[in-house]
C-alpha positions as CSV (number, residue, x, y, z in Angstrom):
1,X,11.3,29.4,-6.4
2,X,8.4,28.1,-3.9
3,X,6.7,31.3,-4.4
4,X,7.1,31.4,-8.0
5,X,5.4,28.3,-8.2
6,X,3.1,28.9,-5.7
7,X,1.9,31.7,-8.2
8,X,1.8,30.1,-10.7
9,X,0.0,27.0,-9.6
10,X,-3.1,29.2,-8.5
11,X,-3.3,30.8,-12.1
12,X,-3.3,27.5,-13.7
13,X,-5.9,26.3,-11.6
14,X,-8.3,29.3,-12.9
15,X,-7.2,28.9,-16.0
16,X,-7.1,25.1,-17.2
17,X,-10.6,25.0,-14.2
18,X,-12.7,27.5,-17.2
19,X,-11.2,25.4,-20.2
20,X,-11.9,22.1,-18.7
21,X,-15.3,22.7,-16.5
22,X,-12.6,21.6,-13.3
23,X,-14.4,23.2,-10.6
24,X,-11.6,26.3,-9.2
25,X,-13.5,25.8,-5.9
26,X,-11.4,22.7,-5.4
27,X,-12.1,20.2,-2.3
28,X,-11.0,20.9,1.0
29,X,-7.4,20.4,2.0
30,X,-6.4,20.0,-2.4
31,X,-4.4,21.7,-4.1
32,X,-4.0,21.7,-8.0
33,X,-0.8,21.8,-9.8
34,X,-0.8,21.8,-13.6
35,X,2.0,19.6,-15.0
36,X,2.4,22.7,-17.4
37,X,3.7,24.4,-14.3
38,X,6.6,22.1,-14.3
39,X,7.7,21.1,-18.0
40,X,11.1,23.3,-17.9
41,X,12.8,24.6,-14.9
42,X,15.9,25.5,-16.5
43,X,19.6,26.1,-15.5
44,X,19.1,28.3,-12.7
45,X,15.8,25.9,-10.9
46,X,16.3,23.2,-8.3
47,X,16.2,20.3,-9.5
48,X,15.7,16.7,-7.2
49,X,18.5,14.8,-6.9
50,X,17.0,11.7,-5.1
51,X,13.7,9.5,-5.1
52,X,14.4,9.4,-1.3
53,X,15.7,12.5,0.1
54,X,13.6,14.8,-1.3
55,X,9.7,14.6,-2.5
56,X,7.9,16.8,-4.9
57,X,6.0,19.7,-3.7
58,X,6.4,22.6,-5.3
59,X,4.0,24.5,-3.5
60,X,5.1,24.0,0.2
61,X,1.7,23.4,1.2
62,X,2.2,21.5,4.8
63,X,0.8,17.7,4.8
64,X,-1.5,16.4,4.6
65,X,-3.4,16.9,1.5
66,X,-4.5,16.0,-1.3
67,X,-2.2,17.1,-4.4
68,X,-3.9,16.7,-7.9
69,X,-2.3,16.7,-10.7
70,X,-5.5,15.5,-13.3
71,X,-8.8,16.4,-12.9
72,X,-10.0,12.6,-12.6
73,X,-8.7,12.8,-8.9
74,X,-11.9,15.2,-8.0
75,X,-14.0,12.4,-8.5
76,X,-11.7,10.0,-6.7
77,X,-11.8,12.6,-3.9
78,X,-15.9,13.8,-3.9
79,X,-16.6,17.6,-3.4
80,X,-15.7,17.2,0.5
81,X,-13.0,14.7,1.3
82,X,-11.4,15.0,4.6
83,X,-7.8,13.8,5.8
84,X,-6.9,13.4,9.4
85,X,-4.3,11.5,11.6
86,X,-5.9,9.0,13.5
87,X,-3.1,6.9,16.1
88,X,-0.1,7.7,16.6
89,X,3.0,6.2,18.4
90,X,6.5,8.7,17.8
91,X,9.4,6.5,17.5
92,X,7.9,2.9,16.8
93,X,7.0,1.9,13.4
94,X,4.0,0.4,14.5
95,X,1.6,1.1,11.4
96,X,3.9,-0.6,8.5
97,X,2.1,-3.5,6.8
98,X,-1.1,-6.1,5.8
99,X,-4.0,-3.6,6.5
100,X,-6.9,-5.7,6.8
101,X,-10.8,-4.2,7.1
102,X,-13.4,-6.6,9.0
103,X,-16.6,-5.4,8.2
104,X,-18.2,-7.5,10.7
105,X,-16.4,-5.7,14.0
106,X,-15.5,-2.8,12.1
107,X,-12.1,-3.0,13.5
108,X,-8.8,-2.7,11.2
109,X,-5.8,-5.3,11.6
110,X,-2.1,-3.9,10.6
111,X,1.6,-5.0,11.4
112,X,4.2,-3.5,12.7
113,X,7.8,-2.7,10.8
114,X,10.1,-6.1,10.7
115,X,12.0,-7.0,14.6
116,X,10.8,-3.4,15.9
117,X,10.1,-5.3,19.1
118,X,13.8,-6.1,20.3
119,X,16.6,-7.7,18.7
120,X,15.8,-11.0,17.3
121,X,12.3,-10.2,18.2
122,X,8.7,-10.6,16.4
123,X,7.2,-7.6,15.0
124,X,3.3,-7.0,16.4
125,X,-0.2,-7.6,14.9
126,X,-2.5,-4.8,15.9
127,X,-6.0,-3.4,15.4
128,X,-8.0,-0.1,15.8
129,X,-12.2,0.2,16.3
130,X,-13.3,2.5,13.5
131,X,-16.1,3.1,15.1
132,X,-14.2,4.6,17.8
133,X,-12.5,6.9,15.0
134,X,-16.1,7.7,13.6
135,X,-16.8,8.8,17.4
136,X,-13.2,10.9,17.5
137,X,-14.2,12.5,13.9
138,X,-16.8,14.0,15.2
139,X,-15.1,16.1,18.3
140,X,-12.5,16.6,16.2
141,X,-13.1,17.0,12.3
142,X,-10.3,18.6,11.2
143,X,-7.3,18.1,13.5
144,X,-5.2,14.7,15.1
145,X,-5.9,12.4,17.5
146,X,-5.0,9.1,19.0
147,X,-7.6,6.4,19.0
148,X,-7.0,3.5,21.2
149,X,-4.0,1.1,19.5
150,X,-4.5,-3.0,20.5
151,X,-1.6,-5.4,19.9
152,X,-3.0,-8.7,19.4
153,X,-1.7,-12.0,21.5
154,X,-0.6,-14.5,18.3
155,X,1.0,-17.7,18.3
156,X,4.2,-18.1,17.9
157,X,4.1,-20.0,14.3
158,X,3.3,-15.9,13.1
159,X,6.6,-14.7,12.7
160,X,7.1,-11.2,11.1
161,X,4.1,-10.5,9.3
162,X,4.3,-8.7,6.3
163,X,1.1,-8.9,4.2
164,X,-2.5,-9.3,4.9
165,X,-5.9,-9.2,3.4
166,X,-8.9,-10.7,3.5
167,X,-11.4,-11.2,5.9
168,X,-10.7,-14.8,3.9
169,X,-13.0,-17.4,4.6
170,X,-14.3,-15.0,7.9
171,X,-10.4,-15.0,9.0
172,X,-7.1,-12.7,8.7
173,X,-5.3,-14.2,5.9
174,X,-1.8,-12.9,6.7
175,X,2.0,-13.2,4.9
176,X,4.5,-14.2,7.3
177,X,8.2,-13.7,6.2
178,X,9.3,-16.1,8.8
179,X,12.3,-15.5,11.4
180,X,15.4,-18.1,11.8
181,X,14.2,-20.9,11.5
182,X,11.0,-20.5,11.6
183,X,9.8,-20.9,8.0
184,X,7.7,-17.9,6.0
185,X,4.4,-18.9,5.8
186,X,0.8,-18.3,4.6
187,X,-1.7,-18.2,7.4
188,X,-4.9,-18.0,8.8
189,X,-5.9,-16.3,12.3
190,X,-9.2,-15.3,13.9
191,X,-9.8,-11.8,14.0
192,X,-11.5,-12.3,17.5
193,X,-10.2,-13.6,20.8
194,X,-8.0,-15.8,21.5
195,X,-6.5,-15.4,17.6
196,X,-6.0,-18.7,17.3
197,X,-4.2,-19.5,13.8
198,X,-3.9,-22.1,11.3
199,X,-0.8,-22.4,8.8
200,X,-1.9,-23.1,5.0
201,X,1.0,-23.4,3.3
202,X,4.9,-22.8,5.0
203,X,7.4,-24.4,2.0
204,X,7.8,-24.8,-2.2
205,X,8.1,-28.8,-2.2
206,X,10.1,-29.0,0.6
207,X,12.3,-26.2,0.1
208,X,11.3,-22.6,2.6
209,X,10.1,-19.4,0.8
210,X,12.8,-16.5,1.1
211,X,10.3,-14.1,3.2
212,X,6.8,-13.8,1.8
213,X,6.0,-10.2,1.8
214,X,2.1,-9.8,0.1
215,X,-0.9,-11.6,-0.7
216,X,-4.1,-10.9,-2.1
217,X,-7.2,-13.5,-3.1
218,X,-7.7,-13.9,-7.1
219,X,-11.5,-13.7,-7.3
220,X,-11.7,-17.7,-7.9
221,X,-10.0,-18.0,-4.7
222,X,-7.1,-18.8,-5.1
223,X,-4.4,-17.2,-3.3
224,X,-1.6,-15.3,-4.5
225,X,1.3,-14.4,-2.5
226,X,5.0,-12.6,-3.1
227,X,8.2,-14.1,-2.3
228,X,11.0,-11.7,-1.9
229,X,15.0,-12.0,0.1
230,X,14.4,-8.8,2.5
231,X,13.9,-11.0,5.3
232,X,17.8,-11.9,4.3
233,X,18.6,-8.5,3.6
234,X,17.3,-7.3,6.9
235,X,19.3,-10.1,9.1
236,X,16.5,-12.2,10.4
237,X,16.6,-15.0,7.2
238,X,19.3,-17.0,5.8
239,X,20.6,-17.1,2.4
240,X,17.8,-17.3,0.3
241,X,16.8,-20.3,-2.0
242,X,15.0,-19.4,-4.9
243,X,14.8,-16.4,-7.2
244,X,12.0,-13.7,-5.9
245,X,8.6,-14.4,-7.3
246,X,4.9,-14.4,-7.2
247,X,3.0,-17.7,-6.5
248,X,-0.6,-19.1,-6.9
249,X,-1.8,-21.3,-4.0
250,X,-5.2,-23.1,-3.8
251,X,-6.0,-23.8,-0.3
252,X,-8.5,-26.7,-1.7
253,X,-6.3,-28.6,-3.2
254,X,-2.8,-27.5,-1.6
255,X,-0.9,-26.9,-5.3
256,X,1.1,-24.3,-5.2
257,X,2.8,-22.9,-8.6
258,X,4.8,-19.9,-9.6
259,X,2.8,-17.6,-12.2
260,X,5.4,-14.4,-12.6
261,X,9.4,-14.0,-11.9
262,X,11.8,-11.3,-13.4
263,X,11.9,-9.4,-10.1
264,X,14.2,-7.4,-9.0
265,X,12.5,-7.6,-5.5
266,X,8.6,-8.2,-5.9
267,X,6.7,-6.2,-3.0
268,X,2.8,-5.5,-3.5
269,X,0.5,-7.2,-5.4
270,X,-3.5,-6.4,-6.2
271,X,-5.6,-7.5,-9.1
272,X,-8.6,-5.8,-10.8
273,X,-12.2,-6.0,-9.8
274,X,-12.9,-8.9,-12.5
275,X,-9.2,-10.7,-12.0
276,X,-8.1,-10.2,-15.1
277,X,-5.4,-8.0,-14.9
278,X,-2.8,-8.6,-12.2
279,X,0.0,-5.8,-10.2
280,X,3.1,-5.8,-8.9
281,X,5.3,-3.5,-7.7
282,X,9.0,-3.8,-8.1
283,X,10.9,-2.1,-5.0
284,X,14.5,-2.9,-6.2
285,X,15.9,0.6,-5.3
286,X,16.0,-0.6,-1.6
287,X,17.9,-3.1,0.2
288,X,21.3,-4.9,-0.2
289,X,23.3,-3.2,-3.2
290,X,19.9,-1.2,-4.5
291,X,20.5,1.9,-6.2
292,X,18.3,4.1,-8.0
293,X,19.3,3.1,-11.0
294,X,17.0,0.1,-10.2
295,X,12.7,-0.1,-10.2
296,X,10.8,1.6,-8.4
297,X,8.2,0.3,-10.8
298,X,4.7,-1.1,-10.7
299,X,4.0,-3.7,-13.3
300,X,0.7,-4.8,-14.8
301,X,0.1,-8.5,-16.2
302,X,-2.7,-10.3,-18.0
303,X,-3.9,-12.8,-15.8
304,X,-4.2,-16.3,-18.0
305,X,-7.7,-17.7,-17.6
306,X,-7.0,-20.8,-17.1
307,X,-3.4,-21.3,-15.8
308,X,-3.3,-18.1,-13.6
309,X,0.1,-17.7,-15.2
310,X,0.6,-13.5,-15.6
311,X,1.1,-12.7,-19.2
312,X,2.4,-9.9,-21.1
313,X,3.7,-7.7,-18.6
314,X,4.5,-4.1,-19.0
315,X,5.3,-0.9,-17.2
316,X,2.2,0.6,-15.4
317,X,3.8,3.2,-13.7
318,X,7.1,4.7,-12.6
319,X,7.1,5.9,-9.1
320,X,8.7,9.2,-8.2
321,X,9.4,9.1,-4.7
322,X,11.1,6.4,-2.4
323,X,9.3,3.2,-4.0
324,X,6.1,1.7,-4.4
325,X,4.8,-1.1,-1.8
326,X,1.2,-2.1,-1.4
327,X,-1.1,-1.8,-3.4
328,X,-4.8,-1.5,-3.6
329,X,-7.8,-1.0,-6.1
330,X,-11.4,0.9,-5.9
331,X,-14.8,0.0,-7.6
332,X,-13.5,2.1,-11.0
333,X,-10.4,0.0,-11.8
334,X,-7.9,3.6,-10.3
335,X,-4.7,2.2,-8.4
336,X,-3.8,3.0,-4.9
337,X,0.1,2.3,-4.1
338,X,1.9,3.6,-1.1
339,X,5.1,5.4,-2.2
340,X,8.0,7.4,-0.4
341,X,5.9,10.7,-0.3
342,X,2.7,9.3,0.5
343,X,-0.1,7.3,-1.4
344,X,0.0,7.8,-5.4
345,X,-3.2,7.3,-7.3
346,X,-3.1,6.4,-11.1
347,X,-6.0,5.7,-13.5
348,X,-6.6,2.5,-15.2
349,X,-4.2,3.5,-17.9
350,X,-1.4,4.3,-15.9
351,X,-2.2,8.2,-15.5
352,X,-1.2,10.0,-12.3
353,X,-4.0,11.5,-10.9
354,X,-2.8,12.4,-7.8
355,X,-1.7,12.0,-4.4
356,X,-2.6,11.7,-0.9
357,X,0.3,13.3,0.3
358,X,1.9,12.8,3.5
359,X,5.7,14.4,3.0
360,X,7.1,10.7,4.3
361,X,6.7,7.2,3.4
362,X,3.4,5.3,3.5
363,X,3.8,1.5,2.9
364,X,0.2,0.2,2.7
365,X,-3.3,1.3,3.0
366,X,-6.4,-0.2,2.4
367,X,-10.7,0.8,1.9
368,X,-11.9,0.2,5.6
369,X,-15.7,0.6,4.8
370,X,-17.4,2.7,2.0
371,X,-15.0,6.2,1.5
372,X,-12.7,5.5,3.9
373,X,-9.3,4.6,2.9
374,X,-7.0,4.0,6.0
375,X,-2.9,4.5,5.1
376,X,-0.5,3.1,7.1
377,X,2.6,5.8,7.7
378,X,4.9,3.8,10.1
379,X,4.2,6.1,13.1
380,X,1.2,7.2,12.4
381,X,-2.5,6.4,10.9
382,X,-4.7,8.3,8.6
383,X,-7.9,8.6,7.3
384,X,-8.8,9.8,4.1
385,X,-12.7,9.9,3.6
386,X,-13.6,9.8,0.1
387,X,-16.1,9.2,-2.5
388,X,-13.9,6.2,-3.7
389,X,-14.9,3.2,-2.9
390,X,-13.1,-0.6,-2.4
391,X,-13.9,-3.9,-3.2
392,X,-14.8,-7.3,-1.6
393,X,-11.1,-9.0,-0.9
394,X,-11.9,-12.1,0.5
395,X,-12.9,-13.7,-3.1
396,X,-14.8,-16.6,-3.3
């Protein structure tokens, strides 16, 4: 059946490229497949039987690539993109969450998966030069290598790290989901030696957070975070207190409110260039008694001018393999969220047009520097270079 649609696949692209001036000479390392291709696949075809066990690539091509599925993802792409593996570390999830881009060292700042460092341990805080990738690019353009990998020395008050963003204020500003006793907390932390760090916000009057798990920065600054009982789930928290749900902090005046609930389990959050429009992703189909019968769903909200409170919230895509996690933007309002396959790319309306496809799970990513968009992939690192481009996160 492969074959078949292999076949297939290349006559669309000719096809739907003359009646739609889509270039057939399609970017490097692409490949086109025409949702056409895939309407009916009757009785006899294979059909998936789970968003985690089995991903959608009908034409076998070997990750990674870039798998369109509308032409809007050429321009997302540029008319030479290039994808390559840039760290790896086999059997240490080392590349999980909070990408952060500092413009000013050119260095990128991830975290490891939850207690990958021993049991009852903290996860690690690490960084890459990108300059140093730049450098490896150019020996080796088309195949993988290993830049250097540097875990950062942090105080103990940063306990499991599981969202970032940022540079805030010229700092890291980091999601901890807290460990024991240790309470979740928002924080800042130098991005230069000795990483010295300053906790903003560690309770909801009085009470702890279940295990915050994203944050972003609204334009006006203030900070948005999500609150979520994996931490619990994953045996390093105790019974959660409140319901899972997204807050609004303002680190001037210390109020901190909740502006959406509903979850089944709230993961990444992003907002539009202009803040209006907020996103969340709903990961419900993992952890604790998931199934697949719950989301694996990213939501979008109005964001209320005034209040900050997310209004009329409705479905902005359904994600078709594993579930969605972080989540990013670029300069034309298209959404970036890492997925079970890879990293899924919709328009502004909610239209898939395509993916950076990986064959395994890629939690996060984030625009390190113009055209380069960075995905984390657990045990490994890569690099797309694009014409897309990011925004300032850091707000105001």
């Amino acid at each position: 059946m492969a074959a078949l649609f292999a076949s297939f696949v290349a006559f669309v692209t000719f096809e739907v490229a003359a009646a739609s001036n889509f270039s057939p000479s399609l970017p490097p390392q692409s490949v086109f497949i025409d949702t056409r291709s895939f309407t009916v696949i009757g009785k006899n075809g294979t059909f998936r039987s789970s968003t985690f066990e089995t991903t959608f690539n009908p034409t076998s091509t070997a990750p990674p690539f870039f798998q369109i599925f509308d032409k809007g993802f050429i321009k997302v792409l540029g008319s030479s993109p290039s994808f390559s593996e840039i760290a790896s570390t086999p059997g240490f999830n080392f590349a999980h969450e909070a990408p952060i881009y500092v413009p000013e060292t050119d260095e990128l700042f991830f975290a490891s998966k939850d207690g990958h460092i021993g049991e009852g341990g903290n996860n690690r805080v690490s960084k890459i030069s990108m300059a140093e990738v730049e450098a490896a690019l150019k020996k080796n353009s088309t195949g993988a290598f290993n830049v250097t990998v540097t875990p950062l020395e942090l105080s103990d008050t940063i306990q499991m790290t599981n969202g970032g963003t940022g540079p805030f204020r010229s700092q890291l500003l980091l999601a901890n989901s807290g460990r024991g006793p240790l309470p979740p907390s928002i924080a800042l932390v130098n991005p230069k030696p000795p990483y010295n760090s300053t906790i903003l916000l560690d309770n909801f009057f009085g009470r702890q957070f279940n295990s915050l798990n994203d944050v972003k920065v609204h334009p006006s600054g203030k900070i948005f975070f999500t609150d979520v009982n994996y931490g619990f789930l994953g045996g390093f928290r105790p019974t959660s207190l409140m319901p899972n749900q997204v807050y609004r902090f303002d680190p001037n005046t210390g109020v901190v409110r909740v502006v959406a609930d509903g979850f089944d389990k709230c993961n990444g959050l992003a907002f539009s260039r202009d803040g209006k429009t907020a996103f969340i992703s709903d990961s419900g189909a993992i952890g604790g008694d998931a199934t697949q019968m719950q989301p694996t769903t990213l939501y979008a909200f109005d964001v209320d001018s005034t209040t900050h409170a997310f209004k009329n919230r409705r479905v902005f895509a359904y994600v078709d393999a594993g579930i969605p996690d972080g989540i990013q933007l670029d300069t034309n309002g298209n959404v970036y969220s890492g997925a079970g396959d890879g990293v899924h790319t919709w328009d502004s309306e909610g239209t898939l047009l395509g993916k950076f496809f990986l064959g395994s799970t890629a939690p996060n990513m984030v625009f390190a520097g113009k055209g380069r968009l960075v995905i984390l992939a657990e045990t490994k690192i890569y690099m797309a270079k694009i014409a897309a481009k990011g925004f300032d996160l850091g707000g105001r």
